[in-house]
Structure formats: structure tokens, C-alpha cells
C-alpha positions in Angstrom: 148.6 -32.5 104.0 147.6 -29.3 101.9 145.4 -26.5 103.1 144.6 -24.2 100.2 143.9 -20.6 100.7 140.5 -19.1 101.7 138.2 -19.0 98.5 140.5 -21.3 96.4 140.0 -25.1 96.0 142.2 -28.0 95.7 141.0 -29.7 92.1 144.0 -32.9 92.6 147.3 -34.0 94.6 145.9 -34.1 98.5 148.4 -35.9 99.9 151.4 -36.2 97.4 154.2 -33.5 96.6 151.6 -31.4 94.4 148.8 -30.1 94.4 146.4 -28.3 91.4 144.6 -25.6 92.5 141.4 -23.7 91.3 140.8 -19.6 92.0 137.6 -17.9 91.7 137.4 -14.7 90.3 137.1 -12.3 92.8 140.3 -14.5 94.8 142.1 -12.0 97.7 145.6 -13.8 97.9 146.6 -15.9 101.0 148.4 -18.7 102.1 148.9 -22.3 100.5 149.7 -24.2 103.6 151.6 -27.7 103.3 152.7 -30.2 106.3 154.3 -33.6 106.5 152.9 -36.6 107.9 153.0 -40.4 108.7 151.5 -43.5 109.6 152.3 -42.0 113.5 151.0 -39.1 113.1 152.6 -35.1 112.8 155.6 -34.0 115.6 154.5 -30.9 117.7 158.1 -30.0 116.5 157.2 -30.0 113.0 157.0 -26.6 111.7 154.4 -26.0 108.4 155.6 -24.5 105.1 153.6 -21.9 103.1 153.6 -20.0 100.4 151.8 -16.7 99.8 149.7 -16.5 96.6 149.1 -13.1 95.2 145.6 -11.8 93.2 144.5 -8.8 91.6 145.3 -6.2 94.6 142.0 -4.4 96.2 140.4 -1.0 95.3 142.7 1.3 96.4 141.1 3.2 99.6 139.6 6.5 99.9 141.4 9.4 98.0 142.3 12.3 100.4 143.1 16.1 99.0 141.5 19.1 98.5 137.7 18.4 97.4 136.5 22.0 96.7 138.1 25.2 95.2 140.3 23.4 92.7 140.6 26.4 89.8 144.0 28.0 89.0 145.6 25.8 92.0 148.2 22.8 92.2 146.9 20.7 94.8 148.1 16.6 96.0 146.0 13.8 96.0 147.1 10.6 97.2 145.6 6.9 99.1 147.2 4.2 101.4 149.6 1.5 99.6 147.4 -1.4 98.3 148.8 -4.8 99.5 150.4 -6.4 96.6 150.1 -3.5 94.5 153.4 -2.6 91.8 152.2 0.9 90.6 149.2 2.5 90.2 146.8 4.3 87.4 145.4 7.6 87.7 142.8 9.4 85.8 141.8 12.9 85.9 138.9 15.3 84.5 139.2 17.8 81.6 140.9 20.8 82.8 143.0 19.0 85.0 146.5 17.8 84.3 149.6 15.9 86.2 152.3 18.2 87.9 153.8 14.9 88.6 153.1 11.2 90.7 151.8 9.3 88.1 152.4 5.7 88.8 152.5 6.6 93.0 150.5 6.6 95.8 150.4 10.3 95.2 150.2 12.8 92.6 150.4 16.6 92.2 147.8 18.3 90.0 147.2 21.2 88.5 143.7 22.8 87.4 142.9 25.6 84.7 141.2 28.3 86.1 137.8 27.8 84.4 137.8 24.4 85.8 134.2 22.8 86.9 133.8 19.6 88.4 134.9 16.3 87.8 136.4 12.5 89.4 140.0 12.1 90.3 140.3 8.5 90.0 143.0 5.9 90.7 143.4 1.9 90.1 146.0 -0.7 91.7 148.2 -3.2 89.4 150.5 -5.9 89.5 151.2 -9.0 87.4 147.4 -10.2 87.9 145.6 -7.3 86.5 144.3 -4.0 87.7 142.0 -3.5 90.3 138.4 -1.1 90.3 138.6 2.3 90.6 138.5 4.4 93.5 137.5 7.9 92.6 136.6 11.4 94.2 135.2 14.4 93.0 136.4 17.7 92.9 134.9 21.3 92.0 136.2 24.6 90.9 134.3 27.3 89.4 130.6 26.9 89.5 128.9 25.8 86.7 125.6 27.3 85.3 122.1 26.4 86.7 120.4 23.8 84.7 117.3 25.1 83.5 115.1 26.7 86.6 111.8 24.5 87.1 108.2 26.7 87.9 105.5 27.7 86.7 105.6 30.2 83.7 102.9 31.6 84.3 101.2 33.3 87.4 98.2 35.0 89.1 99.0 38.5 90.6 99.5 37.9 94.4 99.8 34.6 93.8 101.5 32.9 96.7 103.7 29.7 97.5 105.2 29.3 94.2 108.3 26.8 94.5 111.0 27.6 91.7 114.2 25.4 91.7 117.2 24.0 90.0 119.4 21.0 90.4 122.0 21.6 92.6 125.2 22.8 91.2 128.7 20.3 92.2 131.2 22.7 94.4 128.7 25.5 94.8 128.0 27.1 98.4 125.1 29.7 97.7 122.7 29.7 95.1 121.8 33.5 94.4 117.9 34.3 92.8 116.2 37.1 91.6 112.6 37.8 91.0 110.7 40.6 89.4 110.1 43.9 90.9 106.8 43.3 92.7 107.7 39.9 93.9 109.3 38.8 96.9 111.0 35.5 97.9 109.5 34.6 100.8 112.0 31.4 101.9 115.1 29.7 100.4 117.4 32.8 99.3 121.0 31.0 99.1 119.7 27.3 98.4 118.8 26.0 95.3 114.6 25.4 95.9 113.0 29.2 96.7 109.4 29.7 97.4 107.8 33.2 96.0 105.1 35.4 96.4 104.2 36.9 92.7 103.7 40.5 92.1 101.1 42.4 89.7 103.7 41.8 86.8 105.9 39.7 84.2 109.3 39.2 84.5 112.2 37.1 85.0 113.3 34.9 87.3 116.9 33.9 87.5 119.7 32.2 89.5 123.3 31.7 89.8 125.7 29.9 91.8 128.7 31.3 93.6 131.9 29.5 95.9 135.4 30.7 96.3 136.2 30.6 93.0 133.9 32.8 91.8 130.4 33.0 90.4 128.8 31.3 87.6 126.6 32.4 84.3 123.0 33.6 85.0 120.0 31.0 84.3 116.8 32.9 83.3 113.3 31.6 83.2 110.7 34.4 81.5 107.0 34.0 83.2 103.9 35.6 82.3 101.3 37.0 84.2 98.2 35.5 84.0 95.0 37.6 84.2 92.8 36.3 87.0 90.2 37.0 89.4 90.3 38.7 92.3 88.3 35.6 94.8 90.5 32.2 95.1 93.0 31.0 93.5 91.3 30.2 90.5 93.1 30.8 86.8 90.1 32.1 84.9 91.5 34.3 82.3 89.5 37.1 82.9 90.3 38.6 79.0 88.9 35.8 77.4 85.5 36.2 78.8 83.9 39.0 76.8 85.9 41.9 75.1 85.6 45.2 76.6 83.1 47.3 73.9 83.2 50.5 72.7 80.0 52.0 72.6 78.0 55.2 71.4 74.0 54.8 72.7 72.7 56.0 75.8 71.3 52.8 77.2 72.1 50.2 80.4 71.0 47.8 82.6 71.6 44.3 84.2 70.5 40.7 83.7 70.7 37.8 85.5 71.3 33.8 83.3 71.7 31.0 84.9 75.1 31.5 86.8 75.9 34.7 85.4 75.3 38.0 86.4 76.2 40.9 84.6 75.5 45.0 84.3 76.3 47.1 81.5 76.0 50.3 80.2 75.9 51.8 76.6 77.2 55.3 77.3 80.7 57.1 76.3 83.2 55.6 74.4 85.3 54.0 76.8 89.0 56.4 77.2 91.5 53.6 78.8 91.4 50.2 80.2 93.7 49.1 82.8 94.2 45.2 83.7 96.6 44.4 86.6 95.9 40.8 86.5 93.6 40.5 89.1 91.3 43.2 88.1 89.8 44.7 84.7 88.6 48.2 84.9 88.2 50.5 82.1 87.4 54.5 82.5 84.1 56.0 81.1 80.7 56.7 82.1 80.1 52.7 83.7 82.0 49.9 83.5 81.4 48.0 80.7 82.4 44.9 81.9 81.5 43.5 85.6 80.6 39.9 85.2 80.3 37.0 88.0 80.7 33.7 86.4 80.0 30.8 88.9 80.3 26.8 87.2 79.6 23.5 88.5 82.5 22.0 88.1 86.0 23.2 89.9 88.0 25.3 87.9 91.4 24.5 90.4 91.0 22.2 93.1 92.6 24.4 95.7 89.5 26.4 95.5 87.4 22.8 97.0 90.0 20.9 98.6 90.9 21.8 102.0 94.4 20.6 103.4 95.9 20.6 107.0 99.3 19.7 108.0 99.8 19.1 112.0 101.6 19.0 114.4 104.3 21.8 113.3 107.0 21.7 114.3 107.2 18.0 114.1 109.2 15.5 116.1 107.3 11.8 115.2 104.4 11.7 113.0 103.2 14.6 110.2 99.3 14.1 109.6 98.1 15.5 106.3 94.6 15.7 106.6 92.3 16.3 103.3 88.7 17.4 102.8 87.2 16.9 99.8 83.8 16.4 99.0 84.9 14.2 95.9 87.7 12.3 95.3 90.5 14.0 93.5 93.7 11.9 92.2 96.8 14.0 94.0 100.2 13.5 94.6 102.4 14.7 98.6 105.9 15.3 98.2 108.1 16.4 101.1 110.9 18.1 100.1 114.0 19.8 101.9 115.2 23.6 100.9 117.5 21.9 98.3 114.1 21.1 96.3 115.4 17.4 97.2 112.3 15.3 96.9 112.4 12.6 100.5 109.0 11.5 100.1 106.7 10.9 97.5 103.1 9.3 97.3 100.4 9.1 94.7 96.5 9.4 96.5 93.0 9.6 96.4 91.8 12.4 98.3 88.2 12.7 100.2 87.8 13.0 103.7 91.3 11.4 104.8 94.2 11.8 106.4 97.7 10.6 105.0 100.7 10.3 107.8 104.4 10.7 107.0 106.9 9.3 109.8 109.6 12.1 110.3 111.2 10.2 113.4 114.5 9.5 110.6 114.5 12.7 109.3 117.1 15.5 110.5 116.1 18.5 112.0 115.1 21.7 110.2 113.1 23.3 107.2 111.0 21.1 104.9 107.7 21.8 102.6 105.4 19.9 101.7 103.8 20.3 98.3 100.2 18.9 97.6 99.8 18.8 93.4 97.2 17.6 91.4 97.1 14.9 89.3 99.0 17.1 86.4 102.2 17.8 88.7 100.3 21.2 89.0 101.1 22.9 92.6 97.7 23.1 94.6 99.5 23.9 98.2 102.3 24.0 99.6 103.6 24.0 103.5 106.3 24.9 105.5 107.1 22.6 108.2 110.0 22.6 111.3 111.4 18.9 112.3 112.8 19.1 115.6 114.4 15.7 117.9 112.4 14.3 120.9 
């Protein structure tokens, strides 16, 4: 009698001298079992013969060595024997050659010293074929910030402005600057900052930094947008009326509809300042001081109130909205990566969204309420801490 090994199939021969056998695919080797037999039966004393067929050997285990640091160095890499393995294939990344090992369980390589990041990987063989590759990663000197996400364009004073970039493979610290005037107000070291703007333009940058060294500088230039002073509205102020000179001797004030506005036509005017927030030119009167109200919001921050509770947070975060109408939005939770956990397109109104945080790991999240344009309306830091 012939017992074929597990995941193989006898196609002919059960009970002769021979046997044809059938192998799937993804066959693991084992044993092809025969015993002898007769009309009375099989002796206890009768001992089995087998014979051990071999496949395509298994993805070779993990890969153990030095993950991080790997510029200028000669490090060793190596993984467990495969059963029924004869030699193995390595592969490495650009910058990375082979001191020595190939064809081993372990190999000695050597890194240029502008080396990046890239996958070590390694492949068992024998007379079947090769098996998948196991691979690992490994990081030298930092590479470059992709290109930093945020708006290019802000109020003065304007607050909660999240700026990010993808994190960088191998880097430990993420290193920002802001213009002079602004100050990051959370996330110095990680790649996601929040900021609160200053009265001016300027750059914002970042660059990444581990053992190895530091990388190039990524740069994003933003503007300042001239606002006004109430809300957080983004009225340009400079496109409402250009400040006049005039020469007559003549003022007053008038009120239309939703505007209000007093003038005067006295001395020329001598300078104007604008600081973003506020336009005020030097003379006799101001020539411009204007009060524009409209019916319909011009940023929905300025009609949509939004609570977050309890903080910290161990179970449940409620997200509660009032709005008097009903505004498409999206609520993001994020960590201080800028790693987006949660994400969920709503309606607002008067409502109250919940996010279970029971899963989540303790510490620092935001959570970022944007309209229906990606735009940022508010953001929140939150604290998750265990039962």
C-alpha cells in the first residue's frame, strides 16, 4: 500500500510495485510511504519504506544585520539554512556591493558613503527552482524631503497650520524652520509640524538628520495673504477699493446695504502700511475704513462650530458639530508623523461624529476638520491615554 505525501496525489499503481504521482504547485516535499501486504493482513514486525521527495525549498527566513547607519561601513547579513536548499541568491541596492558570501547563508557588504536606502534581498535554490524572496531594508544617509505639503499662503496670526512631508527611510529627526515671526507650536523633530504664522512671507523648510549625517534642505515659499483683522476669514483686503490720493477738502460717511464706509478728501496721502491684517495709510483721515458684511460664508470656520471631548481620551472621541446648514467636510485623525489613521467624509449640521480610540496607542494625535476642498478649517490636539 502507498501513502503519498501531504499535498500530492496518487494518479495510478495503488497496490502494485509503482506508483504515478501528481504535485501541485506550491508542493513542500515529504515522504512517499510504501508497505507490503497480503491476503492475512500486515506483520506488526513489518517495518515501512519511504522515500523523501524534495520541492522548490521555502522563503528563506528573516534577514538579520545592521538595519540603519549603513554609509561608508562593511557590515554581515545573513538567515537560517533553508531545508533542502543548495545555495542561495542575493541581491543588493545601488551603492551597495559584495565584500564576499555570495551563494551562503551570509554575506559581507560594503556601502558607499552617499548611500540612501534600499532592500537586501535573498532567494533559496536547488534542482527544483528558486524560492521567493526574502528581503530587508536598510538606510544610510538621509535622503531629501519630498516636497513639504501646506498651505502657500496665509493670514497674519493665523494659527494651526499643519505642514508636513513623507517620512524619510533611516531618518531619526526631521529638522524645520519657519519664517521670522512664526513659531512652531508642536511637532519640531517629526515629520508633520503645526505653526502659528507671523505678519510676513517666507520660507518654510525641512531636513532630515541620523547618524550619518544630514540631508539637502526642502523649501516651500508662502505668501502672506492680506486679511482682516475679525475671524478667520481670507478676504483680501487690497482688492476691495484702492487706497486714493486726493487733493479737495471734503469727507463724510455713508451707509449701503451691508457696507459702511467713511472717507475723507484731504491731504495727499504720505505712506501706506499693510501688515496683513490691517491697512492703514498716514494723512489727514484714513482713506479707507470699510466694513463689508455678506450673506453667504466667506470660510466656514467663521459658522461652523466644532468640539472635540473628552481630552485626553481613553475610549470614545466625540466630535461634535454646529452648523446651521449643512456643509460637506471631511475628519482625519492623524499622529505627529502626519500619518493619516482615520478618515471619513460627512455632512455637518447639528451632529456629533464618534471615533473609537480604545486600539489606538497612547500619545499625541490631531484631528483636522477640512472642507469639502481639502482646505484646513480646524485642527485639534488630542492626548490618548490606556484605561
Amino acid at each position: 500500500r502507498w501513502t503519498a505525501p501531504r499535498g500530492a496525489t496518487i494518479v495510478s499503481g495503488q497496490g502494485s510495485t509503482s506508483v504515478v504521482l501528481n504535485f501541485p504547485a506550491n508542493y513542500g516535499g515529504g515522504k512517499l510511504i510504501v508497505a507490503a501486504s497480503n491476503a492475512c493482513g500486515q506483520s506488526n514486525t513489518l517495518t515501512e519504506r519511504s522515500l523523501f521527495i524534495q520541492s522548490v525549498p521555502n522563503t528563506p527566513g528573516s534577514i538579520s544585520g545592521q538595519v540603519n547607519g549603513d554609509c561608508g561601513t562593511t557590515k554581515t547579513f545573513s538567515i537560517a539554512a533553508v531545508p533542502l536548499a543548495t545555495s542561495y541568491t542575493w541581491t543588493l541596492p545601488s551603492g551597495a556591493s559584495f565584500v564576499s558570501g555570495q551563494g551562503t547563508t551570509s554575506i559581507t557588504v560594503q556601502t558607499t558613503a552617499t548611500f540612501t536606502f534600499g532592500d537586501i534581498c535573498v532567494r533559496a535554490n536547488n534542482a527544483c527552482g528558486s524560492s521567493t524572496a526574502s528581503c530587508l531594508q536598510i538606510t544610510g544617509f538621509p535622503a531629501q524631503p519630498t516636497g513639504i505639503s501646506g498651505p502657500t499662503a496665509n493670514c497674519s496670526s493665523a494659527t494651526g497650520l499643519l505642514y508636513s512631508v513623507a517620512p524619510v527611510p533611516g531618518a531619526t529627526s526631521y529638522i524645520w524652520t519657519v519664517p521670522q515671526g512664526a513659531q512652531i507650536t508642536y511637532g519640531q523633530g517629526n515629520s508633520s509640524i503645526i505653526v502659528k504664522w507671523g505678519n510676513r512671507e517666507g520660507v518654510v523648510s525641512c531636513f532630515t538628520k541620523n547618524t550619518c549625517g544630514s540631508s539637502s534642505v526642502a523649501a516651500l515659499n508662502v505668501g502672506l495673504s492680506a486679511c482682516f483683522a475679525s475671524g478667520n476669514s481670507n478676504v483680501p483686503m487690497t482688492e476691495i477699493r484702492p487706497v486714493p490720493e486726493v487733493i479737495s477738502a471734503y469727507g463724510g460717511m455713508a451707509t449701503l446695504r451691508n457696507m459702511f464706509i467713511e472717507w475723507t478728501m484731504g491731504e495727499t496721502k504720505t505712506e501706506t502700511e499693510n501688515n496683513g491684517r490691517i491697512l492703514y495709510t498716514q494723512g489727514y483721515h484714513q482713506p479707507l475704513n470699510a466694513r463689508i458684511k455678506t450673506n453667504n460664508p466667506v470660510f466656514l470656520a467663521d459658522i461652523i462650530k466644532v468640539t472635540v471631548f473628552p481630552n485626553p481620551v481613553t475610549n470614545i472621541l466625540k466630535i461634535k458639530f454646529e452648523d446651521p446648514s449643512i456643509h460637506k467636510s471631511l475628519i482625519q485623525l492623524v499622529d505627529v508623523t502626519g500619518r493619516i489613521l482615520y478618515s471619513k467624509q460627512i455632512f455637518t449640521g447639528y451632529k456629533t461624529e464618534e471615533i473609537a480610540m480604545k486600539n489606538v496607542a497612547s500619545g499625541t494625535y490631531f484631528i483636522l476638520v477640512k472642507d469639502e476642498n481639502g482646505k484646513l478649517m480646524n485642527s485639534f490636539k488630542i492626548v490618548k491615554m490606556e484605561e
